[in-house]
ZAMARGU-4260 file (C-alpha; in steps of 0.2 Angstrom, whole numbers, plus 5000, padded with zeros to 4 digits):
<rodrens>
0) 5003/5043/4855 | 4991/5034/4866 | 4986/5044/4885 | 4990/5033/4900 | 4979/5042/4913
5) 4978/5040/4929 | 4964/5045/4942 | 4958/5061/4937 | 4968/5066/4921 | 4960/5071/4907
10) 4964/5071/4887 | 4956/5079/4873 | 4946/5070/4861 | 4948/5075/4841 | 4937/5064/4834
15) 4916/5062/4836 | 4916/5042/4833 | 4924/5033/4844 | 4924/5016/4854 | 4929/5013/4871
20) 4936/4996/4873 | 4935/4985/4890 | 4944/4971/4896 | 4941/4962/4912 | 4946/4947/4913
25) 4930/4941/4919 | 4911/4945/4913 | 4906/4960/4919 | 4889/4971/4914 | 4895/4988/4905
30) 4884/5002/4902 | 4883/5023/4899 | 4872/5035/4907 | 4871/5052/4898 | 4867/5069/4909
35) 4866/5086/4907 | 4876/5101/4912 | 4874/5099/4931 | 4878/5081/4930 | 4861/5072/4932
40) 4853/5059/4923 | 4834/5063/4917 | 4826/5048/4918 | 4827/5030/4914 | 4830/5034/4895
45) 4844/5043/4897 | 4855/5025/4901 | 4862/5014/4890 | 4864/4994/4896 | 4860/4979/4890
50) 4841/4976/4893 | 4841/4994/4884 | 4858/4993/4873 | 4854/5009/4860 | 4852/5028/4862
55) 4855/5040/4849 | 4874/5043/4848 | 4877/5026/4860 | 4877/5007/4857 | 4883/4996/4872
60) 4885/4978/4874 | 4868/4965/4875 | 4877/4955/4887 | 4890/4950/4902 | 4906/4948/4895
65) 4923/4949/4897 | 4927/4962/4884 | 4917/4975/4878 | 4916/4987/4864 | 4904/5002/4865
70) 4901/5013/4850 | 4899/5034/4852 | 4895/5045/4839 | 4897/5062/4849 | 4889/5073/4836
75) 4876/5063/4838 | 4869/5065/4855 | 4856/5078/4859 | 4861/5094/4862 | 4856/5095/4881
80) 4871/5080/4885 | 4886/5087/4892 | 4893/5070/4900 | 4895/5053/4894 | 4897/5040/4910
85) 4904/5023/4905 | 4899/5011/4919 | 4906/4992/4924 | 4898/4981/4936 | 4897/4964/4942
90) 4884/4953/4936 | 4872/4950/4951 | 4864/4934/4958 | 4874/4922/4946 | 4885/4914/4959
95) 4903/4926/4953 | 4912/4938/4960 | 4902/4952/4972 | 4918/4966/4973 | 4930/4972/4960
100) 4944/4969/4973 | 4941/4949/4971 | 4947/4951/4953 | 4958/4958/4941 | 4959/4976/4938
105) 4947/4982/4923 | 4956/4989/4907 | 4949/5003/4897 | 4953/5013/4880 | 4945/5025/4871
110) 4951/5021/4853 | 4946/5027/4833 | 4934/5017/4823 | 4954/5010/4816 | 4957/5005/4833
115) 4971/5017/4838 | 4970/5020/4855 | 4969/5037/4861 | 4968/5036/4879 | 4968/5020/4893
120) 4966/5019/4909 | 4968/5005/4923 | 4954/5007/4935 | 4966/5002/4952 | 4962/5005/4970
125) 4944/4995/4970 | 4939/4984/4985 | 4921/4981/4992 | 4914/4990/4976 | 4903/4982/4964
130) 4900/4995/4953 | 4910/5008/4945 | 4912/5026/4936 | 4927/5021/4923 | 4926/5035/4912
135) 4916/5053/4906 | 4915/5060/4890 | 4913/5077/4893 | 4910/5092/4883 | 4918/5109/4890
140) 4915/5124/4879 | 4912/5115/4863 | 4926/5103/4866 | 4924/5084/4869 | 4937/5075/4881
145) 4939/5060/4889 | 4943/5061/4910 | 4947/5043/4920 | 4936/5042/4932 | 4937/5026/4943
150) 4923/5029/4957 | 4917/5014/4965 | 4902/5010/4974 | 4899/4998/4985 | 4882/4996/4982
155) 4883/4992/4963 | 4873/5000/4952 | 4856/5007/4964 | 4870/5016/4973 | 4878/5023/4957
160) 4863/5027/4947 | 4856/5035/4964 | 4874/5046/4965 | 4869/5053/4948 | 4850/5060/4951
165) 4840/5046/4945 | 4825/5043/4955 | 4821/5027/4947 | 4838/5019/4952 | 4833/5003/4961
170) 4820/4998/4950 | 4831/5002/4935 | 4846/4992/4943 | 4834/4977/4946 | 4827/4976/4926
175) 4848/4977/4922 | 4853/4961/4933 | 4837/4953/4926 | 4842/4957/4909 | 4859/4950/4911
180) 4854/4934/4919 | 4841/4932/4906 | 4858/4934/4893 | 4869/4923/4903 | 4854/4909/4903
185) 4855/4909/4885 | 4874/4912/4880 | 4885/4900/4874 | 4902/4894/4881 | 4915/4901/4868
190) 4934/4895/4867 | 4949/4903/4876 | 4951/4922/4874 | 4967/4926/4865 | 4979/4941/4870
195) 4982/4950/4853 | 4992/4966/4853 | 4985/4973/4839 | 4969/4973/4848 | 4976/4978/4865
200) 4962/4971/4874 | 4978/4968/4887 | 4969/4952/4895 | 4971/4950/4914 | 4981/4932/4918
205) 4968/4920/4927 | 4970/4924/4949 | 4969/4915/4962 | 4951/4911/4968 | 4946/4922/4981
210) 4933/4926/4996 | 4921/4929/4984 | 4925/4916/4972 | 4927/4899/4982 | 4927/4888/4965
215) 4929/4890/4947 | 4914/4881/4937 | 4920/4871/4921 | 4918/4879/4905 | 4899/4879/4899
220) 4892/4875/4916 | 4879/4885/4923 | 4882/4900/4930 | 4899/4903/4919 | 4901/4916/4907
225) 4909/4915/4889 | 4921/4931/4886 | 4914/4936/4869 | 4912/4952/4859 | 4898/4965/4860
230) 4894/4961/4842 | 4893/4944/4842 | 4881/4938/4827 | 4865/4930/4832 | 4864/4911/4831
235) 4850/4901/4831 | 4836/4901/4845 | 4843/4918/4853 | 4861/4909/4856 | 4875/4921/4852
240) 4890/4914/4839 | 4907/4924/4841 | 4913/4931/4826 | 4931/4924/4821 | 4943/4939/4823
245) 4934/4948/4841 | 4940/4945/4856 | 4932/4930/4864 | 4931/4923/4845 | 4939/4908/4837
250) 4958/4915/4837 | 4968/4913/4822 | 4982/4905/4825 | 4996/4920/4832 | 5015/4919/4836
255) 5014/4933/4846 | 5001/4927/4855 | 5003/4926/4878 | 5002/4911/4883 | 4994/4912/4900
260) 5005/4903/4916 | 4998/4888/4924 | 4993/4888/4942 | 5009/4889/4953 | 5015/4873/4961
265) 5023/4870/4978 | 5039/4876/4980 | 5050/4888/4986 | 5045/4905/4992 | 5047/4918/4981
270) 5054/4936/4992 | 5058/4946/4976 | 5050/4962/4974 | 5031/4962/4968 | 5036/4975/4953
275) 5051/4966/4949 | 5045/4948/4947 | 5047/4942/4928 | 5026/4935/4926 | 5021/4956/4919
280) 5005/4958/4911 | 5006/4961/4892 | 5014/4968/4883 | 5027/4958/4891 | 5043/4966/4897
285) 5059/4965/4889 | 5069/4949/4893 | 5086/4945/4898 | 5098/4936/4887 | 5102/4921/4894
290) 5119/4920/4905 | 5134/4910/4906 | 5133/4892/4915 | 5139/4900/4932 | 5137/4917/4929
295) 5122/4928/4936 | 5108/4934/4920 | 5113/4951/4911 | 5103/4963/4916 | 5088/4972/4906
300) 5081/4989/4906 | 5062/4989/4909 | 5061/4970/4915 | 5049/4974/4929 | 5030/4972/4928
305) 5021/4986/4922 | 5007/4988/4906 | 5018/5005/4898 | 5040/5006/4897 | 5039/5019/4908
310) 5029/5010/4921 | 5040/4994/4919 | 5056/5006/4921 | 5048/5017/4939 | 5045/4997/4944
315) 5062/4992/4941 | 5070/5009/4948 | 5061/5006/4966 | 5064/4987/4965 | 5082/4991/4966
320) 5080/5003/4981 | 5071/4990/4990 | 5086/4977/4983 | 5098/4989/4989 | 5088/4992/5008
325) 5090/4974/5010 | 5104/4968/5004 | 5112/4982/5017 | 5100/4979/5031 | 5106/4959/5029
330) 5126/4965/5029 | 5122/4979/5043 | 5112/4962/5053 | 5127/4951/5050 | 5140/4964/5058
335) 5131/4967/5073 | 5128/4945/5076 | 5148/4946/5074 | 5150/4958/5087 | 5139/4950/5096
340) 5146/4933/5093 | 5162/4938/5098 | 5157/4950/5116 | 5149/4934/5122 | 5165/4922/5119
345) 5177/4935/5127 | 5166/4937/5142 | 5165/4919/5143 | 5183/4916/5142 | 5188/4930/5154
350) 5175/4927/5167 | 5187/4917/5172 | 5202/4926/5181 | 5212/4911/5180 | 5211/4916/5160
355) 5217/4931/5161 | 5235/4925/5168 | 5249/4920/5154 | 5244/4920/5138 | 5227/4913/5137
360) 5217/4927/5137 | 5228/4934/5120 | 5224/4918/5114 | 5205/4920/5116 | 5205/4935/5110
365) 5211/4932/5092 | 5199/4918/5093 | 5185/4928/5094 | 5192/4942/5085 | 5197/4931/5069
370) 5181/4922/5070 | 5170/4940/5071 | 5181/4945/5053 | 5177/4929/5046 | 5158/4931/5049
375) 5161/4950/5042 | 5173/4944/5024 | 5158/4931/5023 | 5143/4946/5024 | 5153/4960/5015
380) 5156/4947/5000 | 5138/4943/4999 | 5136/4962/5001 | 5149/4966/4986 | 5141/4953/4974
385) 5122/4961/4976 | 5129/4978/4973 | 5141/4974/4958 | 5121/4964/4952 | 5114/4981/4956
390) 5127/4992/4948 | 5128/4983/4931 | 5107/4984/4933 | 5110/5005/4934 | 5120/5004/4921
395) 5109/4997/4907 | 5090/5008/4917 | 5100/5027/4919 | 5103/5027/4898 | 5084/5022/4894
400) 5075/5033/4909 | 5063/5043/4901 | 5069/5061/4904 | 5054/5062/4918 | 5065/5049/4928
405) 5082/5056/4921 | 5098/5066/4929 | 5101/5080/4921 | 5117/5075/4913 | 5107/5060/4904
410) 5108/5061/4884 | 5088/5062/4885 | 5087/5079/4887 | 5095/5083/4873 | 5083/5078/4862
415) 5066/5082/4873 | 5051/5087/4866 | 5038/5095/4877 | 5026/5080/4881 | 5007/5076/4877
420) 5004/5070/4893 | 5011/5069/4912 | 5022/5056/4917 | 5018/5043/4933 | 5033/5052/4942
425) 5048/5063/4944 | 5066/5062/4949 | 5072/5074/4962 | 5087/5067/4966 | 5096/5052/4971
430) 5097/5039/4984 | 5112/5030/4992 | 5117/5023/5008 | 5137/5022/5018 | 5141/5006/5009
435) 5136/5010/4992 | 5145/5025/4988 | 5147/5022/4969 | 5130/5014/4968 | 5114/5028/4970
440) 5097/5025/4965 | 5084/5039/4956 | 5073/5047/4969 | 5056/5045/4962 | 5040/5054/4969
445) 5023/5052/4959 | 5014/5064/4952 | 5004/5075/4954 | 5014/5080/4968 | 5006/5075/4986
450) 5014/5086/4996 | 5024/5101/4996 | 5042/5104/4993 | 5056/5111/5008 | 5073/5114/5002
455) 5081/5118/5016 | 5094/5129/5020 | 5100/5127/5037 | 5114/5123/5043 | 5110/5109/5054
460) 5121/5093/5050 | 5131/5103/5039 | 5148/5109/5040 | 5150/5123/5050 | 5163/5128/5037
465) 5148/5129/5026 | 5149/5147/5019 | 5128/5154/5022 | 5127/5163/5005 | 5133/5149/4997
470) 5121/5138/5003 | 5107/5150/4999 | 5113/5149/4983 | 5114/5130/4980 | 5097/5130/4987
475) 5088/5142/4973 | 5098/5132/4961 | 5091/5115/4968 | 5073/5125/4968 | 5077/5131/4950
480) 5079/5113/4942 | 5068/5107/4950 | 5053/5119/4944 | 5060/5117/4926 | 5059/5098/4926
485) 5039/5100/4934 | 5039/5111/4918 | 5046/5100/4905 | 5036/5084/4908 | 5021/5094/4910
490) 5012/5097/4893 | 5011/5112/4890 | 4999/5124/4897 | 4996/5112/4910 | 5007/5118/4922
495) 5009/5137/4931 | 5024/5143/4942 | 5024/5159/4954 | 5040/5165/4962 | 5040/5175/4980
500) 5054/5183/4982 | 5052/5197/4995 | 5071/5205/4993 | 5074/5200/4978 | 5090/5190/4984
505) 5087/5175/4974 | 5087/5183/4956 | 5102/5180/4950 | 5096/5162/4952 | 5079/5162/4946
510) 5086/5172/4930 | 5083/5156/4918 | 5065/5156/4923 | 5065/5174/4919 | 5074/5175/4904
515) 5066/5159/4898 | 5048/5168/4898 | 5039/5152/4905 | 5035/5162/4922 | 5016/5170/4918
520) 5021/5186/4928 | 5041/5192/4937 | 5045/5186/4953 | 5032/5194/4969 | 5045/5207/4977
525) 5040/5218/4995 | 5024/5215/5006 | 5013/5221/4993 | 5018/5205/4977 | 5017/5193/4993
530) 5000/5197/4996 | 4994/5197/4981 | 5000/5179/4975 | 4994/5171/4990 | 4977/5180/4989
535) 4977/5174/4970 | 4982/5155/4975 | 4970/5156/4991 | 4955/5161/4981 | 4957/5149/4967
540) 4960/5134/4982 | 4942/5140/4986 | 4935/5141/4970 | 4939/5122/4965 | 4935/5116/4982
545) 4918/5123/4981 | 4916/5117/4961 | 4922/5100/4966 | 4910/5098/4982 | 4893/5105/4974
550) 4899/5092/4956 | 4899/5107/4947 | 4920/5107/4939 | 4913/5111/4925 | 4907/5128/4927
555) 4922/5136/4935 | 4925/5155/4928 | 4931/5154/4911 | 4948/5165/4916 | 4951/5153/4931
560) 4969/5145/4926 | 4966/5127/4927 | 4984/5120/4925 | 4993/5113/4941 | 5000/5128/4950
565) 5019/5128/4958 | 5023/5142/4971 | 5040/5143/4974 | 5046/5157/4991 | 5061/5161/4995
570) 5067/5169/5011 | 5053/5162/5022 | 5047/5175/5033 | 5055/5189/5025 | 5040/5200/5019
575) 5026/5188/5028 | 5013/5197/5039 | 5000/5185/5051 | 4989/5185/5038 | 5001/5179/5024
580) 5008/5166/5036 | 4991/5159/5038 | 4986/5160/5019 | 5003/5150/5018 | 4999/5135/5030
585) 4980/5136/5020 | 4989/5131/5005 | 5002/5120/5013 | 4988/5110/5017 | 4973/5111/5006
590) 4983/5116/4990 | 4990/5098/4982 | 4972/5091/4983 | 4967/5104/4971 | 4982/5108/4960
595) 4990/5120/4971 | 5009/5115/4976 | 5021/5125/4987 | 5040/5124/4987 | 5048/5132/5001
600) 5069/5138/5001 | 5068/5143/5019 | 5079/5140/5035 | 5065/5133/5048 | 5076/5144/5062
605) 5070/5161/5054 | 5053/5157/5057 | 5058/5152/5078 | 5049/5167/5081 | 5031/5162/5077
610) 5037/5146/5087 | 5025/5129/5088 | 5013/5137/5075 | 5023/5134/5061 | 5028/5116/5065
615) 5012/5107/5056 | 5017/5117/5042 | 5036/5111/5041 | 5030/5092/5043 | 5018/5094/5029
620) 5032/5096/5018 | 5046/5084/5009 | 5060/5092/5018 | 5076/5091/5004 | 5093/5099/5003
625) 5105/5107/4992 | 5120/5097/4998 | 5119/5077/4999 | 5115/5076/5017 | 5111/5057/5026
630) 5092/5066/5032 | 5080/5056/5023 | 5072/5040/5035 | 5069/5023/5030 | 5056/5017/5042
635) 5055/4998/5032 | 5072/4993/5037 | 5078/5008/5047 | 5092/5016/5036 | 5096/5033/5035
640) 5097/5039/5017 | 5110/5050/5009 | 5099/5062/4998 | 5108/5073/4983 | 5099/5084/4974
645) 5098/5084/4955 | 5106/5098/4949 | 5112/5104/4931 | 5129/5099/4928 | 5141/5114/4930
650) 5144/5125/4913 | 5129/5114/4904 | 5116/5122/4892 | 5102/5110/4895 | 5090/5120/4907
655) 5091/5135/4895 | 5087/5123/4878 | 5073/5114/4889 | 5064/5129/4896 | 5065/5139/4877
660) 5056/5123/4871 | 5043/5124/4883 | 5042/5142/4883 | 5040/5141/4866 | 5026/5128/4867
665) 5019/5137/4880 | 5016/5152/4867 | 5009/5142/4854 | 4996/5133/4866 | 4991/5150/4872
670) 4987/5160/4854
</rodrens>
């Protein structure tokens, strides 16, 4: 199964010889720098490009080009390379692009010498950078694996080579664009790249010209750059010939094939959502069959834009909450133009105290009136139609959720298996507003998480009926599922969960953990287990901060758990001195940028004491509760959200099968 990483994510590699594809959908230089334990490159012969394509263990392309294929043999590096950079850049001084964020974001995969892919990453997020880290090949106590990288610089390659020790970078950054230049004086135009699937060079469709690319030459005039392979055979007189079969070759003819649109015409404007429009990248997305004459297209799971299912289906999920924010918002504008409508005529008509005599002013009245419920029948059908469109839309997405994105009742779960890799996000919950009762929508957060967790259990908005130990209760449960489904769509080993719980009053709730034996240590209990969790999360915060800051991640101590940590307290401030109040607030706010996540089940009243100290630590938090409550704010269109939090359905097994799987995994990963 192939590794969609994201920034930062890493993936072992179990195999020496390997090729790490790239598609840009534009020439671009690629190139690999090798460096040793402390990160720095020795000298000039320590880099791979194409005035210098071969080292031992490393080939990289002779040329600009819009795909790439670099060959590694890791056995075969020198013994004093810990790191493998793979480095992109635009060609320089040959009248393209000058920033990555003029052009279509690069595509990379490490795959076999068969062309499985065992890793891809879309390099997103790039502007005014010219030149940029994709990926590292690392070696971690005898281990190779692959990490995404994505750092950009805006000063190409001088600044990047320069980033990684080498003294010599300018001068070495000059002989690479004169190199380049030199190969795009002396290439040949090729035909029309061809999307293949089996190849999953995943080409970029052509964009719009932009700042920094005012015109687009015709194909072989100067200047241009023919996508072509890396192993193109050489023609006569220097000129390169592609090779029937690579991309950028002669394409055999291929039914599968995407056929690229054609620049957009003029014509109406286009509001749908950006992730839910229909022109997706390949592979392309799933397809609606065609509808009745007169009736609106059935809808498709997974019809949204987006390289991977599961990216197509978290597009599609948050396409129908913005669907569902403004088809509301346009009803909720429409009422209020009705009243309005309808204020103004009666003040009109009565202004008049001559109107108010007999039966005139009645008469005026049920005007307006009659006219204000014909303007709200009109908006509340329109209303009813988007959400009957939206429901049947939920009906087809919540059975093919992956179970990352799925309730816990969803048939999913019974057959999960603890992953390979992390999902894009999470579902804590669901979504819905006053005039979609039947109709909610998943509550997706990405991961890894950005912020901390706050279930909280006051009372505010609530019922005052609202029993207090019942609530506490619902709220450990909520706490509960949640840290089970962090669990289950982590691989495993890859995620750690501590339990404070000072009295003791939330066992009976965190007994599956427990029982489950995917908790490391029992919950921390008294004064003395509070201080010592936080001491333990605390130093490793500062352990990773100081290894990420001086470039050393690599040399962290060997007993360091390096799996993304959740800490879960209950009965916040019970058992909290000054000091562990302050270690608290520490991990509140450095914690989620390295690994470190905190999920609180506290009632913000029982810490009044400690008074405005505590309040950057409650707003640092995605405050949730245990009971659907209209709490969460909508600052596009202004609505107020009813949350409701995902819990297991009573009497259900599920949380107990999931959490023996992953503690069982958990076992086998740690002998």
């Amino acid at each position: 199964m192939t590794a969609e990483l994201v920034r930062g994510q890493n993936h072992p590699l179990s195999q020496a010889r390997l090729e790490v594809r790239v598609s840009a959908g534009r020439p671009i230089v690629a190139g690999a720098t090798l460096s040793d334990e402390q990160g720095r490159v020795r000298g000039v012969e320590w880099v791979a490009h194409p005035g210098a394509p071969t080292l031992p263990g490393l080939e990289v392309s002779k040329q600009a080009a819009a795909d790439h294929r670099l060959a590694f043999d890791l056995d075969a590096l020198p013994g004093t390379v810990h790191r493998v950079s793979v480095l992109l850049a635009l060609p320089a001084g040959v009248g393209g692009p000058v920033r990555f964020g003029a052009v279509a974001a690069p595509f990379v995969a490490v795959t076999g010498l068969d062309g499985v892919e065992v890793a891809s990453y879309t390099i997103t997020g790039l502007d005014t950078e010219s030149a940029v880290v994709a990926l590292e090949l690392y070696r971690r106590q005898g281990v190779w694996k692959v990490r995404a990288v994505g750092q950009g610089y805006a000063g190409g390659l001088a600044e990047l080579l320069t980033d990684q020790g080498l003294s010599e970078a300018r001068q070495l950054a000059g002989s690479i664009n004169e190199a380049v230049a030199q190969g795009l004086a002396r290439s040949v135009s090729a035909p029309p790249p061809r999307t293949a699937d089996a190849d999953r060079s995943r080409q970029a469709a052509a964009s719009a010209p932009g700042p920094d690319q005012p015109y687009a030459a015709p194909q072989g005039a100067p200047g241009t750059v023919p996508a072509q392979s890396p192993y193109d055979a050489p023609g006569p007189q220097g000129a390169t010939v592609p090779q029937t079969g690579y991309p950028g070759g002669p394409a055999q003819p291929d039914p599968s094939a995407v056929t690229q649109p054609s620049a957009p015409t003029a014509g109406p404007v286009d509001y749908s959502h950006p992730g839910r429009q229909a022109a997706a990248p390949p592979p392309p997305a799933p397809t609606a069959p065609p509808a009745a004459p007169g009736q609106p297209a059935q809808p498709v799971a997974g019809d949204a834009t987006g390289w991977s299912m599961e990216e197509r289906l978290y597009n599609q999920v948050w396409g129908m909450f913005e669907d569902l924010a403004r088809t509301t918002a346009a009803y909720r504008s429409a009422v209020d133009f009705a009243d309005s409508r309808m204020e103004q005529e009666l003040d009109k008509v009565l202004s008049d105290p001559r109107s108010r005599i007999g039966g005139q002013g009645d008469a005026a009245r049920e005007a307006a009136q009659a006219k204000r419920a014909g303007l709200v029948d009109q908006a509340r059908a329109a209303l009813d139609r988007d959400l009957a469109q939206l429901a049947a839309e939920a009906e087809v997405v919540e059975p093919a959720l992956p179970a990352a994105y799925a309730s816990w009742d969803n048939p999913v779960w019974h057959g999960y298996r603890v992953p390979m890799e992390i999902p894009m996000a999470l579902r804590l919950g669901d979504l819905r507003l006053p005039e979609s009762e039947n109709l909610s929508i998943p509550m997706l957060v990405r991961l890894p998480l950005e912020r901390g967790l706050w279930i909280d259990i006051g009372r505010a908005g609530l019922d005052p009926l609202t029993d207090s130990d019942e609530l506490r209760r619902l709220a450990m449960d909520t706490a509960v599922a949640h840290a089970a489904r962090l669990l289950a769509v982590y691989p495993a080993g890859e995620f750690t969960v501590h339990v404070i719980d000072p009295a003791g009053s939330g066992a009976s709730c965190l007994a599956p953990l427990v029982r489950s034996g995917v908790l490391d240590v029992p919950p921390a209990a008294g004064a003395a287990g509070v201080g010592e969790v936080l001491a333990r999360l605390t130093q490793r915060v500062d352990l990773v901060q100081m290894a990420v800051r001086g470039g050393v991640a690599d040399s962290l101590p060997p007993d360091l758990d390096t799996a993304e940590q959740l800490l879960i307290v209950n009965d916040f401030p019970h058992g909290f001195d000054d000091r562990a109040v302050t270690q608290l607030r520490y991990l509140a706010d450095e914690g989620p940028a390295v690994g470190v996540h905190l999920m609180m089940v506290a009632d913000r009243e029982d810490a009044a004491a400690y008074g405005p100290l505590l309040d950057p630590l409650w707003r640092s938090l995605l405050r949730l509760t245990p009971v659907p409550d209209d709490h969460l704010a909508d600052p596009w269109v202004g609505h107020a959200w009813t949350y409701e939090p995902a819990l297991v359905p009573p009497g259900s097994q599920v949380l107990q099968q999931v959490l023996s799987q992953v503690a069982a995994a958990r076992r086998s990963w740690n002998r």
